[in-house]
N, C-alpha and C positions, 0 to 999 in steps of 0.2 A: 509792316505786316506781322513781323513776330513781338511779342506781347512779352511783358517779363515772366519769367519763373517765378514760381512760388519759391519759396524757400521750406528748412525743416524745420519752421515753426507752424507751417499750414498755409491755408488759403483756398485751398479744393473744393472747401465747401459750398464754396458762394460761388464757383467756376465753374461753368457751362461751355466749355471751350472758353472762346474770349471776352462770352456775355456771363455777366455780373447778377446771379438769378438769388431770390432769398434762401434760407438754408433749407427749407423743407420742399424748396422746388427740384432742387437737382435731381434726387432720384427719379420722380417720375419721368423728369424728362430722358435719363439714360436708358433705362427702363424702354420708352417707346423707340431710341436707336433700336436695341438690342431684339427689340420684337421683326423691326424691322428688317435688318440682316440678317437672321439668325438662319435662314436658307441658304444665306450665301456667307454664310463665317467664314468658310476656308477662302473665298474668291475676294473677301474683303483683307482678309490677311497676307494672303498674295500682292494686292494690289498695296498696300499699305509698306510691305518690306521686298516687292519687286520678287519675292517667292521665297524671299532668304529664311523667314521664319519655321520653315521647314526644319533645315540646319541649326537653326536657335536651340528649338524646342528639344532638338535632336542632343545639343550640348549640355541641355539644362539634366534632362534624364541623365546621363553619363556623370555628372557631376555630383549628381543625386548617389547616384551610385546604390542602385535598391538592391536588399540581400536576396538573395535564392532561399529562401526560408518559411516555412506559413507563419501565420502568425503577425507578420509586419504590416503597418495600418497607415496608409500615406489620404489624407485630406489635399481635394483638389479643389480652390477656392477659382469664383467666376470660370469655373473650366466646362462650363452646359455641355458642349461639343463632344465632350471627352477625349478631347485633341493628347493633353497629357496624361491623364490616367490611364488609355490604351498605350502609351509610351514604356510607362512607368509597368504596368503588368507585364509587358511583353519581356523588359528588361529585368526582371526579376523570374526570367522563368515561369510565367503564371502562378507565383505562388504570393503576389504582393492581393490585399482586400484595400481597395480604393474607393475612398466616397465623394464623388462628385458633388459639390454644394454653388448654387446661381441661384440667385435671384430673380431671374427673368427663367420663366415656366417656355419660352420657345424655343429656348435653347435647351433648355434640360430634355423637351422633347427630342429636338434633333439626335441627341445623345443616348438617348433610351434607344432610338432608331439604329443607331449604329452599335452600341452594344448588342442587342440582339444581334444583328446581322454577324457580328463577329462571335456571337458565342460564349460574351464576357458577363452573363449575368452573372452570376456567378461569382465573378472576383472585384464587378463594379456596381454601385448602388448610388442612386441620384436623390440627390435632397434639395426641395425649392427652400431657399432660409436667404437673411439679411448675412453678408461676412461683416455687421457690427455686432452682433448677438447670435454668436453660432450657438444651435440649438445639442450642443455636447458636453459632456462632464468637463472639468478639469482633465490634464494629463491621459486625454485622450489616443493619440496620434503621435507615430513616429516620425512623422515630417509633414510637414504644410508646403503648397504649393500653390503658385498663383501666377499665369503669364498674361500678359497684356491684361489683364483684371483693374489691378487696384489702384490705376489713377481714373478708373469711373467710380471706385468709392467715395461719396463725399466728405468723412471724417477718416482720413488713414489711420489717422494716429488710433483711433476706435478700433480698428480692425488689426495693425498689428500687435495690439494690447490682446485682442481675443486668439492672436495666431499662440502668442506666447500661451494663452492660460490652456489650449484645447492640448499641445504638445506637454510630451512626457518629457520628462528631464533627461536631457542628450538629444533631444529631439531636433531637425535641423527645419531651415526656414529659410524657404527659397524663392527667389520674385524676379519672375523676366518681364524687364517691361522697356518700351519705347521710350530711349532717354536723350541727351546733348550730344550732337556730333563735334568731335575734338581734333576733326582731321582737316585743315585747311582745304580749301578749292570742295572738298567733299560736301562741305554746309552748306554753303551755297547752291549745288547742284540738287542736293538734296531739299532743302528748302524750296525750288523753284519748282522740283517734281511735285513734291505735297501740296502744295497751295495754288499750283498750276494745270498739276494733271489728274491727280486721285480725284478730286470733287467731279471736273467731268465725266471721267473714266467712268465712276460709281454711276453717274446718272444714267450714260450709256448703256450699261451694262444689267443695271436694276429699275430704271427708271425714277431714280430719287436719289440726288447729291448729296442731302442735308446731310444725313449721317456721316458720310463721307466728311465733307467739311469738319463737324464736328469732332472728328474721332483726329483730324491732324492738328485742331486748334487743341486738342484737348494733350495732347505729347508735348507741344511748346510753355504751355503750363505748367508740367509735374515738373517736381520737384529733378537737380541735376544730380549725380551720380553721388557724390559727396554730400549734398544733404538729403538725401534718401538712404544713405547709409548711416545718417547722423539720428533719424526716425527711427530708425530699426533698433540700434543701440538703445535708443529712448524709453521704448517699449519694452526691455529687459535684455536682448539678446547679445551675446557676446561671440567673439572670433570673427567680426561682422568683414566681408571684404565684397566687392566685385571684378566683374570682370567686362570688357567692353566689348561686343562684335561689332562688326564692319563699322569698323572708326567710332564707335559711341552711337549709333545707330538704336543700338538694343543693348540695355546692361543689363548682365544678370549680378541678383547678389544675395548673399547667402550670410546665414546669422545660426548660430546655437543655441538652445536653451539649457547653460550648465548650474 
């Protein structure tokens, strides 16, 4: 059932979860996920980490650690939802300006929805663009940020070359994503849930599995904790470390540009 990893030399590109697609087919095809759920992001992220991603995303900010300051300029890569840049403002006292960058226009919608509704035009601004050609100067941004995003990129290695060039010097770079569980008995359980219950669940619930499917073949794929951290380095970044939630479940990890 589980397919090998990629490793940090690549392979994402041609991976459609576990179908083998040409290089220039991937995107469209995430793309139509993403259209897809983009109503139910939160309820697919629930069902996908059992609700933990909550407490994730919650770790990720804290980590982040945004100043009380104006001025500080944090890029939120595949973040449509504005799941983390409302994180990230809140936590900085509303004085952080947050640009929300997706490539899929339904989710950026969702996101403009909720900004409004919270009152954050203001501190957040949404941009449809590719995260392989972000449309910003060099030395843009105080921090880059990307949670469950960048293993629907099809060339990572593209996209953290452009996290590095948009980030100012001291800039951090930080990426939560669905990684290798390292806890005995837990794999397995975990393994049985994803490939046994989310695809139903999703159908149930939305009336269409596929994406479902796709989005847990697509976790068994990315790359494991150590060579996704060996990418990062690749791309320029130093002090590179992670951290594991519920057993390897969700890594987060974090890089500098000094």
């Amino acid at each position: 059932m589980t397919e090998q990893r990629t490793t940090a030399a690549g392979g994402m590109q041609t991976s459609y979860g576990f179908r083998q697609v040409a290089d220039d087919e991937k995107q469209p095809l995430v793309d139509s996920v993403f259209h897809r759920v983009a109503n139910r992001y939160d309820l697919m992220n629930d069902l996908m980490s059992a609700g933990l991603h909550r407490l994730w995303k919650d770790a990720m900010v804290a980590w982040l650690n945004p100043p009380r300051r104006a001025g500080w300029k944090v890029l939120d890569v595949a973040g449509g939802t504005g799941d983390i840049a409302f994180r990230i403002v809140d936590a900085s006292g509303g004085n952080a300006s947050a640009t929300v960058l997706d490539i899929n226009g339904s989710m950026l919608a969702v996101g403009r929805e909720r900004a409004a509704r919270r009152r954050l035009e203001a501190n957040v601004d949404f941009v449809e663009a590719n995260a392989e050609e972000l449309p910003f100067p060099d030395e843009t941004f105080d921090a880059y940020t990307i949670a469950f995003g960048i293993r629907n990129v099809p060339h990572i290695d593209v996209a953290l070359a452009e996290a590095f060039r948009v980030l100012k010097p001291g800039g951090r770079f930080l990426c939560l994503e669905f990684s290798e569980v390292d806890m005995p008995l837990l794999d397995k359980v975990y393994e049985q849930w994803s490939f046994k219950a989310i695809p139903p669940i999703g159908k149930m619930v939305t009336g269409d599995a596929e994406p479902y499917a796709y989005l847990v073949e697509s976790i068994r794929k990315f790359p494991n904790q150590a060579n996704f951290a060996e990418m990062i380095r690749r791309a320029g970044f130093e002090r590179v470390t992670f951290r594991n939630y519920s057993g390897g479940i969700a890594a987060l990890h974090s890089g500098w540009k000094l």
